[in-house]
C-alpha positions as CSV (number, residue, x, y, z in Angstrom):
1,X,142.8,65.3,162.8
2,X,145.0,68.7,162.4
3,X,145.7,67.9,158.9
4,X,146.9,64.9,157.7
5,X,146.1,64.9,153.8
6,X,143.8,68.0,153.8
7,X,146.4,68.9,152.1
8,X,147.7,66.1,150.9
9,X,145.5,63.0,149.2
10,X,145.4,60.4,151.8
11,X,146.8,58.1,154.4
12,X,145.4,54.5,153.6
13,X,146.5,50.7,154.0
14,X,144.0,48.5,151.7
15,X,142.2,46.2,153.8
16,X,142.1,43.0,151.6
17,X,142.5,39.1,151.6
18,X,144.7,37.7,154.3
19,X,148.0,36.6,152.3
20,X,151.5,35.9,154.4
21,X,153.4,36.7,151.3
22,X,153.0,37.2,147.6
23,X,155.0,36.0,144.4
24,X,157.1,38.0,142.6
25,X,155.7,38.3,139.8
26,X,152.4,39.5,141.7
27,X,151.5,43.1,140.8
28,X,149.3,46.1,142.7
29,X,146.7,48.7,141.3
30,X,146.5,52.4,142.9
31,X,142.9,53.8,142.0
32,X,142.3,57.8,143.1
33,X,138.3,58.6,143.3
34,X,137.1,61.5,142.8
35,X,140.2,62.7,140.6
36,X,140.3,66.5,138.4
37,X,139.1,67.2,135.5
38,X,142.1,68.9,134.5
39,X,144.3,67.6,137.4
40,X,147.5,65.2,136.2
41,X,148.6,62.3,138.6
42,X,152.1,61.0,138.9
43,X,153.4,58.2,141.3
44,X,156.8,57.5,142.6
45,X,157.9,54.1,143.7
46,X,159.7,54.8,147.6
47,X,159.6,51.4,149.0
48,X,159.8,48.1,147.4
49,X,157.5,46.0,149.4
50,X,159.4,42.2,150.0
51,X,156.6,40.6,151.6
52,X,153.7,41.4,153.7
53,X,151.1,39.9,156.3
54,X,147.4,41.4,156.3
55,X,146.5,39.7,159.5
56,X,149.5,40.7,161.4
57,X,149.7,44.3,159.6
58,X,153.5,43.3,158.7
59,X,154.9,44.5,156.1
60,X,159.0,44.5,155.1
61,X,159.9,47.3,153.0
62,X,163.4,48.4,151.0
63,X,164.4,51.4,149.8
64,X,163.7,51.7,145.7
65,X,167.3,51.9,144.0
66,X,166.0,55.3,142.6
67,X,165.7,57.0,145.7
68,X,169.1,55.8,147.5
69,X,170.4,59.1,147.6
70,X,167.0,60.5,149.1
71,X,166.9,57.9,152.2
72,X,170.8,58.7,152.8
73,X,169.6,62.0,153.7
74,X,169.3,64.0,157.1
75,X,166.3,64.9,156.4
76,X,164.9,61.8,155.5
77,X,166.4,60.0,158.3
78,X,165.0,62.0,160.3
79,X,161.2,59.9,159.4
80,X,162.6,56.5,158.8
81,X,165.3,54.2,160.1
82,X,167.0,51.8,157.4
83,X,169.0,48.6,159.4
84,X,172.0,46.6,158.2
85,X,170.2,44.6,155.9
86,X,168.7,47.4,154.7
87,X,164.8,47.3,155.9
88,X,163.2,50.2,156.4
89,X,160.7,51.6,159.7
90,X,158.9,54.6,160.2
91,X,160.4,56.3,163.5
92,X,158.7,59.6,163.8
93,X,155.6,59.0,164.5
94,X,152.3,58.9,162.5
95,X,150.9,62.5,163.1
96,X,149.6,64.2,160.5
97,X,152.0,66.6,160.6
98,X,155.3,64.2,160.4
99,X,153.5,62.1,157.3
100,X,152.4,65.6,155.6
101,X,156.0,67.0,155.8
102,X,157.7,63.5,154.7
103,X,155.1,63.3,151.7
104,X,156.5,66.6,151.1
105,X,159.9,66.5,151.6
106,X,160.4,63.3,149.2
107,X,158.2,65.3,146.6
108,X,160.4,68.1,146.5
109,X,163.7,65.7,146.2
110,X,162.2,63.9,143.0
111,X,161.3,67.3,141.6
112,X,165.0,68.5,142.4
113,X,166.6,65.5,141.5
114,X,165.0,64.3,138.2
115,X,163.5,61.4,139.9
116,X,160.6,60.0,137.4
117,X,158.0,58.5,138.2
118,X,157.2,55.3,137.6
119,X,153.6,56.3,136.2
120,X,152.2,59.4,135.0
121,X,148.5,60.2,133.7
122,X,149.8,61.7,131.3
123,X,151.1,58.5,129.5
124,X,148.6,56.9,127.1
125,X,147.4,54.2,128.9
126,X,148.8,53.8,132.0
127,X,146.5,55.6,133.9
128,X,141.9,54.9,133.2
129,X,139.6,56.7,134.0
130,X,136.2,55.7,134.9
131,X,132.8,57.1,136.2
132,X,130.5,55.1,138.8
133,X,126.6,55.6,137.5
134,X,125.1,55.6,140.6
135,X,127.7,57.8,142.3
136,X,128.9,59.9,139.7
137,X,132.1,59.9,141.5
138,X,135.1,60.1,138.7
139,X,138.2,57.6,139.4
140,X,141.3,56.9,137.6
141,X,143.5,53.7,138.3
142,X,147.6,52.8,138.1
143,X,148.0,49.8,137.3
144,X,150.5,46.7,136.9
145,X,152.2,48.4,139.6
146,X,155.3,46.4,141.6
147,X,154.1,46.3,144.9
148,X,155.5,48.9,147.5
149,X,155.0,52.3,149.1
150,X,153.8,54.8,146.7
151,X,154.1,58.8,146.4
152,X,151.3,60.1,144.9
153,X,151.4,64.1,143.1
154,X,148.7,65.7,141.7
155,X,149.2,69.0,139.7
156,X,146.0,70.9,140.8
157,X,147.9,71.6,144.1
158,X,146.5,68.3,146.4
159,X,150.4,68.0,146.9
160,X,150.9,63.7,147.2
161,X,149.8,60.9,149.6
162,X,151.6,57.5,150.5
163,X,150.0,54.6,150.3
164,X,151.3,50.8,150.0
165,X,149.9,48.5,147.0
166,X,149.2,45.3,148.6
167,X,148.4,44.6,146.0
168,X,145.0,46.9,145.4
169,X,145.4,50.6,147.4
170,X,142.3,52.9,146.8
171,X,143.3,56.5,148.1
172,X,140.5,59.8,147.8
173,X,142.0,62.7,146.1
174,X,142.1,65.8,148.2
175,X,142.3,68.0,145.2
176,X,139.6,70.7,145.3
177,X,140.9,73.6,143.3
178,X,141.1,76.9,145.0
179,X,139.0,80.1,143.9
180,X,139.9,83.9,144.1
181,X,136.9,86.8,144.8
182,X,138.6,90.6,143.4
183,X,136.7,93.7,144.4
184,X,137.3,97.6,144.5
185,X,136.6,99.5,147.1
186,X,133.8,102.4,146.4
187,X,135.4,105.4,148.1
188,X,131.7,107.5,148.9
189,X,130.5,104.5,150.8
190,X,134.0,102.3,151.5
191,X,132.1,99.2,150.6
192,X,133.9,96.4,148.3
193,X,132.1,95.3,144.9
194,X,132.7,94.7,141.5
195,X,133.7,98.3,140.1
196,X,133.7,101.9,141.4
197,X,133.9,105.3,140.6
198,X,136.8,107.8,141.3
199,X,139.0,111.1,140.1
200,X,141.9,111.1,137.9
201,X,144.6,111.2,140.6
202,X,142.5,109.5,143.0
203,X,144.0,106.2,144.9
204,X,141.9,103.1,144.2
205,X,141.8,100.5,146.7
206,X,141.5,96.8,145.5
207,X,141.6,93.0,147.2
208,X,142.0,89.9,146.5
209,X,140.2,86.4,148.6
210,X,142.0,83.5,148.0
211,X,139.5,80.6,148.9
212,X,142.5,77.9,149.8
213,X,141.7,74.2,149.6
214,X,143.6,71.3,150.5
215,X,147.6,71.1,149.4
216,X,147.9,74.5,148.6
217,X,150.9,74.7,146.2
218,X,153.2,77.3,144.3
219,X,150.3,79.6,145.1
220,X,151.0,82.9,143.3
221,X,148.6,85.9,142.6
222,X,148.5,87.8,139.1
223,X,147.1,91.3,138.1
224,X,146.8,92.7,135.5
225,X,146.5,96.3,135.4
226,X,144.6,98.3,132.3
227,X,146.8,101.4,131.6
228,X,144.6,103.7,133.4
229,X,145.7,101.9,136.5
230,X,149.1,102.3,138.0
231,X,150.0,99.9,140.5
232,X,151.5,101.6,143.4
233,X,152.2,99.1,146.4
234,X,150.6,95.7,148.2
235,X,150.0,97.2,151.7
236,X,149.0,93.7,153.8
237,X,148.1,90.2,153.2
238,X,145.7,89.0,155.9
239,X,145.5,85.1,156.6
240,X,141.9,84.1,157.8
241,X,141.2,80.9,159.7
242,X,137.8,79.8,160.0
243,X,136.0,78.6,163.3
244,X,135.0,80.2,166.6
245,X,136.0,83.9,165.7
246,X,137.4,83.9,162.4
247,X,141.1,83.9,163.8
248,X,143.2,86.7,161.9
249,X,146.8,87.4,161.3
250,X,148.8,89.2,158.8
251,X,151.6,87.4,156.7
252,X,154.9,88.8,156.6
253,X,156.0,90.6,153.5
254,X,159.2,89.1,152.7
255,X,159.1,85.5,154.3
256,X,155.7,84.7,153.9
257,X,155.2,86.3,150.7
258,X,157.4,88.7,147.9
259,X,155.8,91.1,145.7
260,X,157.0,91.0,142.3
261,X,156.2,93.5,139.4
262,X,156.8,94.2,135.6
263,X,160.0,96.2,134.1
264,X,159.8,99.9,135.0
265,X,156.5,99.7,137.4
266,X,158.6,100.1,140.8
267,X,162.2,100.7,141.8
268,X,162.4,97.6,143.5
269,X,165.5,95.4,142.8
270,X,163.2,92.1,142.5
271,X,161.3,93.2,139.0
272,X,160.9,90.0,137.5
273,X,157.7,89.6,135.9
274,X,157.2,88.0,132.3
275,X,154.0,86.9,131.3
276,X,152.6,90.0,130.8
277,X,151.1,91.0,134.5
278,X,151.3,94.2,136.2
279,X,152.2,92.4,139.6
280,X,152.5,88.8,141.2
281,X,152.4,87.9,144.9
282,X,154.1,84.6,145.5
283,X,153.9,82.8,148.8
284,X,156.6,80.7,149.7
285,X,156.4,77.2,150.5
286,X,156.3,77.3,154.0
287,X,154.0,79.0,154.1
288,X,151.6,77.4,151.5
289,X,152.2,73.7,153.8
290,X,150.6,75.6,156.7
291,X,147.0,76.5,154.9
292,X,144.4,74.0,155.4
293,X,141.3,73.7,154.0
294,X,138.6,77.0,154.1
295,X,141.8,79.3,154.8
296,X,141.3,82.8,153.8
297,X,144.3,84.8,152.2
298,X,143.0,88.6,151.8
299,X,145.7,90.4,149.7
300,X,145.4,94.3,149.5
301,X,146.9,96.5,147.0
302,X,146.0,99.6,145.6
303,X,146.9,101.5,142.2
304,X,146.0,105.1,141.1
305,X,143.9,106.1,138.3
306,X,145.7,107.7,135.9
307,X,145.5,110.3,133.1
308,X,145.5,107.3,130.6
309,X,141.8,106.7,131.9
310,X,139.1,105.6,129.8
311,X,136.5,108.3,130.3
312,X,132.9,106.3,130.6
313,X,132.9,103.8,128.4
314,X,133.7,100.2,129.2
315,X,135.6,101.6,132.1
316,X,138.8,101.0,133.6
317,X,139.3,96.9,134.1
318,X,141.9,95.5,136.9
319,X,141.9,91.8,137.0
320,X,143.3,88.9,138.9
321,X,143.7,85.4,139.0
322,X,145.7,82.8,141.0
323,X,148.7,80.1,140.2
324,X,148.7,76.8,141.8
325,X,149.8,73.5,141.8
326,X,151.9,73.0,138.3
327,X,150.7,75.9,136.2
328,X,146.7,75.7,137.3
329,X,145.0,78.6,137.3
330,X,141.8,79.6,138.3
331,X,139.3,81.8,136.2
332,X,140.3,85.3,135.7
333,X,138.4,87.7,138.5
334,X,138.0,91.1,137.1
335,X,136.7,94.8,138.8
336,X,136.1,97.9,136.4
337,X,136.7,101.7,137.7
338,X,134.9,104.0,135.9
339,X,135.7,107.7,135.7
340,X,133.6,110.6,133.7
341,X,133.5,113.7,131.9
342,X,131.2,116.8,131.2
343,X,131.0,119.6,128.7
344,X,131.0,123.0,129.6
345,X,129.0,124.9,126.9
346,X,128.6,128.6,127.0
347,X,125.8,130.6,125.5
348,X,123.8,133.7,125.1
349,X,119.9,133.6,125.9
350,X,119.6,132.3,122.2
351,X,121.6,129.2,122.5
352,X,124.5,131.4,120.9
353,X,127.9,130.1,121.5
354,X,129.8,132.8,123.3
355,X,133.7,133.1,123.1
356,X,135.8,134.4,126.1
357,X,134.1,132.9,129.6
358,X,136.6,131.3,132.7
359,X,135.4,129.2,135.0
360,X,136.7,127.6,138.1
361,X,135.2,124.1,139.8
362,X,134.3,123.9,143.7
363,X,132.9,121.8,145.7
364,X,130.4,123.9,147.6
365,X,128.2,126.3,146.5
366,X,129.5,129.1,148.5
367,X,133.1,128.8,149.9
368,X,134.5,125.0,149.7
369,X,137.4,123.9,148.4
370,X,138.4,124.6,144.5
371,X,138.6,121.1,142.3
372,X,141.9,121.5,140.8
373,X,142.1,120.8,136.9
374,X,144.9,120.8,134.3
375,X,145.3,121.2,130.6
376,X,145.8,118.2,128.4
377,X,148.5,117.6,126.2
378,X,146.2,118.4,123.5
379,X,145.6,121.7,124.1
380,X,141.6,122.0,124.1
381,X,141.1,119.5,127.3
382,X,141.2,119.7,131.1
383,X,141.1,116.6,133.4
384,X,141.1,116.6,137.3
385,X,144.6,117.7,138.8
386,X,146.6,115.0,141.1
387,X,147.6,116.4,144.1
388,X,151.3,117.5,143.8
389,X,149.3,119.9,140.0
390,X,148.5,123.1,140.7
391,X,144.8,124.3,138.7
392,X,144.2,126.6,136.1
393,X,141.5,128.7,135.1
394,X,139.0,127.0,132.5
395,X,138.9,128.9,129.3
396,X,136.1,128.4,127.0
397,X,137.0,128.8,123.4
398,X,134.1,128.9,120.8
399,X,131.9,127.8,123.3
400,X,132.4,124.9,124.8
401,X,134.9,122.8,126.5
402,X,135.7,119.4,127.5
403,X,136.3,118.4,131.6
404,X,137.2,115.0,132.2
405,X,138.4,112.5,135.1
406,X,135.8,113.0,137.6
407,X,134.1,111.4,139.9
408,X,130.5,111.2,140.9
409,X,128.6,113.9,143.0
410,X,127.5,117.4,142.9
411,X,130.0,120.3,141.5
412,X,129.4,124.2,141.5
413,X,131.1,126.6,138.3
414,X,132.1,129.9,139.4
415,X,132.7,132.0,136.5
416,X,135.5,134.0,137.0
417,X,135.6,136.3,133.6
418,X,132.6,136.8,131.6
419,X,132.1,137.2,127.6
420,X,133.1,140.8,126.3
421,X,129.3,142.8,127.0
422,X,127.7,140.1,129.2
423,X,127.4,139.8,132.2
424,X,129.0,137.7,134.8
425,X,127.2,135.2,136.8
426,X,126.5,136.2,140.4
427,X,126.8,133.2,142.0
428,X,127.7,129.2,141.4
429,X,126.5,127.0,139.0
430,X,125.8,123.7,140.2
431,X,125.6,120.3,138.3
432,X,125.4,116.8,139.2
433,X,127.8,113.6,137.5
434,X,125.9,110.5,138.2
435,X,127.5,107.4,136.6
436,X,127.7,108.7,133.0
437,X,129.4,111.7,131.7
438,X,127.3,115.1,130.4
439,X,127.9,115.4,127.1
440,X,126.9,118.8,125.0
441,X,124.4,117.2,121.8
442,X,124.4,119.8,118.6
443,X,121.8,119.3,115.7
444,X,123.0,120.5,112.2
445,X,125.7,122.8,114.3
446,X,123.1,124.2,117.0
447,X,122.9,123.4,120.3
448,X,120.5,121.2,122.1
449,X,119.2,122.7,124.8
450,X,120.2,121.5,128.4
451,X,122.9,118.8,127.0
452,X,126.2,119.1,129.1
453,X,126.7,121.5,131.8
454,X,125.0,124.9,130.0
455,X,125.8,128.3,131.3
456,X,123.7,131.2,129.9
457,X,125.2,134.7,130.0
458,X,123.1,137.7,129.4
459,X,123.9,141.2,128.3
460,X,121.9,144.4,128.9
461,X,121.5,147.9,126.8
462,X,123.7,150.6,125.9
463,X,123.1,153.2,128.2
464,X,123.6,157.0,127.2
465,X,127.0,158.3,127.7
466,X,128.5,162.3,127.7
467,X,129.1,162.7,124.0
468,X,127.8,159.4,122.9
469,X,124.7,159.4,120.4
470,X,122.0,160.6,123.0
471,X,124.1,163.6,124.0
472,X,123.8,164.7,120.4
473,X,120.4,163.7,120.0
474,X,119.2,166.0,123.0
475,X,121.4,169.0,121.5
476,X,119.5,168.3,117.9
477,X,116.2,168.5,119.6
478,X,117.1,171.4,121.7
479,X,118.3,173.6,118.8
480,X,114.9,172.8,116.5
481,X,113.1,173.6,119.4
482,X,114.8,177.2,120.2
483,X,114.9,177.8,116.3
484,X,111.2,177.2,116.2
485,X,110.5,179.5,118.9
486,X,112.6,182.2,117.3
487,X,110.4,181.9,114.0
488,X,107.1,182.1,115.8
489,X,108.5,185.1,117.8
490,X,109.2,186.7,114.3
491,X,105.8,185.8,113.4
492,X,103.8,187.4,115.6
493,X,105.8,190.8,115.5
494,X,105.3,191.3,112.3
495,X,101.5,190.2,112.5
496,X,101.8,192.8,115.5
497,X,102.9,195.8,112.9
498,X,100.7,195.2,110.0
499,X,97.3,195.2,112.3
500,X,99.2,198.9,113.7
């Protein structure tokens, strides 16, 4: 069978005592096994049922007064065939297909229409719920039912089934709740999980498994987006069917599916979201009567992280969660992208903070490609450039300075200007950001050695200039020297003359 209450509840006749007809005053009892825990049940009286013959399998059925209108219908006609005296047959067969899209058809109507049901679990009283100790299997009953052919809703999305009282009908619910899976996609290794890492300005990647179960209805997808995140566009919705080779197919945006978004996210004309989500994906109901049981939707959107990012910390969350039936939904499905930040902290050989350097980021430690940053609004920060910013140079005041929005992996500093009277670094500086930031630590105002990413300048000595200090110091010598000379010259002449 293609589907004939896997998504609905299920086609049954009660197989019970031969009787040719019943009284009138006799009354019927619908019992559901295996009911939801947090599923609601209506039922909607279609057919009075005049009399019946077990052992024949005939039955005489009339259209309720409440759903006149309904039969008079096209569409309806189109299942069922009402005489002159008003009895009504079943004319287009009894595929599952035909049944399924009558159940749902006449749903629809009542919903439209304001039909109520004759029933609802939601009534003290009219509908009991009991559990079988050997089974364990949960069941709730209707009863003091007039006897005819029933409609039978559940909220959790196991749309209806038919089925005539006669008097007792015992249907099994079809109404396994759907699930979702969320993951992000880890860009270094394009494998989903449950967070990532990226760059400010980087495009994440995110999807969504929808794990569909029998009656899929009103199926729409929420997301919520952390303000680090901003949502940029839905770029497919895959439908999976199970089996020999996992057949695939995409949805079509548009008939199969809409996008829908929050005030001010997109452009688009359609912005109509209100309980607080970033985006929704509804599927229409045509295409939520064609999923079946172990269906596959795979929605794929992606967002980009923004300069609102939580640096480290608890990380960037993106969650999701699915709409079904009458206002189910399933748990909440979140992913976490997680960005970082480092200290650059400049000193002499001493751990003095030095004033003055510039730096620049690349990728390689010769040649490469620059890693763009940006000053903050604040003045004092830099984070990682988008792609339409143009980088600066980083300027270290006091000492130190604070780099934030990147990702993980292995960075080089070229220092492009050097403290007055050091000297400047010769080649890159390289330094590693694995899954937590590099943060600069300072006890009682001085630095802790090899905390965030620490550069070292050096300086060298004063060497002697024309006219500077050892210029003079040579002419000093000099003249002691030649005056000292002239003395002992004197000296010995005059030793010289007295020995004459």
């Amino acid at each position: 069978m293609k589907k004939l209450f896997t998504i609905l509840l299920a086609v049954m006749m009660l197989a019970a005592l031969a009787l040719p007809a019943f009284a009138a005053e006799e009354k019927g009892s619908i019992t559901i096994n295996g009911v939801g825990e947090d599923a609601a049940y209506d039922i909607y009286l279609l057919l009075d049922l005049e009399s019946y013959n077990l052992a024949s399998g005939a039955y005489s059925y009339k259209v309720n007064s409440a759903w006149t209108a309904f039969f008079a219908t096209e569409d309806a006609l189109k299942y069922v065939a009402i005489d002159n005296a008003g009895y009504v047959t079943w004319v287009n067969g009894d595929d599952d297909d035909n049944i399924a899209a009558f159940a749902k058809l006449a749903l629809a109507y009542a919903k439209d229409n304001g039909i109520a049901p004759v029933q609802s679990s939601e009534n003290d009283g009219e509908f009991v719920i009991t559990t079988n100790g050997e089974t364990g299997v949960t069941s709730g009953k209707f009863s003091n039912l007039d006897l005819g052919y029933y409609l039978v809703d559940s909220t959790v999305g196991a749309l209806c089934g038919l089925t005539t009282t006669n008097p007792d009908a015992s249907i099994n619910a079809k109404n396994g709740t759907p699930s979702i899976d969320k993951q992000v996609q880890e860009d270094s290794t394009e494998q989903w999980a449950d967070q990532n890492t990226a760059d400010i300005g980087q495009t994440v990647y995110f999807r969504v498994t929808i794990n569909v179960h029998a009656g899929a209805e009103n199926y729409v997808l929420h997301d919520l987006m952390s303000s680090g995140l901003t949502f940029d566009k839905v770029t497919k919705v895959e439908h999976i069917i199970p089996g020999s080779g996992n057949t695939s197919s995409e949805a079509a945006a548009g008939v199969d599916y809409t996008v829908w978004t929050a005030p001010g996210i997109t452009d688009a004309a359609d912005d109509d979201v209100t309980d607080g989500c970033t985006l929704e994906v509804r599927f229409s109901k045509d295409f939520c009567d064609k999923l079946e049981t172990n269906d596959k939707l795979i929605v794929y959107y992606q967002a980009m992280l923004n300069r609102n990012a939580v640096i480290a910390g608890n990380g960037n969350p993106n969650e999701a969660w699915l709409q079904y039936g009458e206002d189910h939904v399933t748990t909440h499905d979140i992913t976490k992208t997680y960005t970082f930040g480092f200290d650059i902290v400049k000193t002499d050989s001493q751990n003095t903070l030095l004033d003055g350097a510039k730096f620049r980021i690349y990728d390689a430690y010769t040649d490469g490609n620059e890693v763009a940053v940006v000053l903050m609004d604040d003045g004092v920060t830099y984070r990682r450039a988008r792609a339409d910013e143009t980088g600066v140079e980083i300027d270290v005041k006091d000492g130190m300075v604070r780099i934030v929005g990147f990702d993980n992996g292995t960075y080089y500093l070229e220092e492009t200007d050097a403290p007055d009277g050091y000297n400047k670094l010769t080649s890159r500086h390289r330094f590693i950001i694995s899954d937590g930031n590099l943060d600069s630590i300072f006890n009682n105002d001085i630095y802790s050695s090899g905390s965030g990413v620490h550069v070292v300048n050096k300086t060298g000595s004063m060497l002697p200039e024309t006219g500077g200090l050892g210029t003079t110091l040579f002419i000093a010598f000099g003249g002691v020297a030649v005056l000292a000379t002239g003395v002992l010259l004197f000296v010995k002449k005059r030793m010289s003359q007295v020995e004459e």
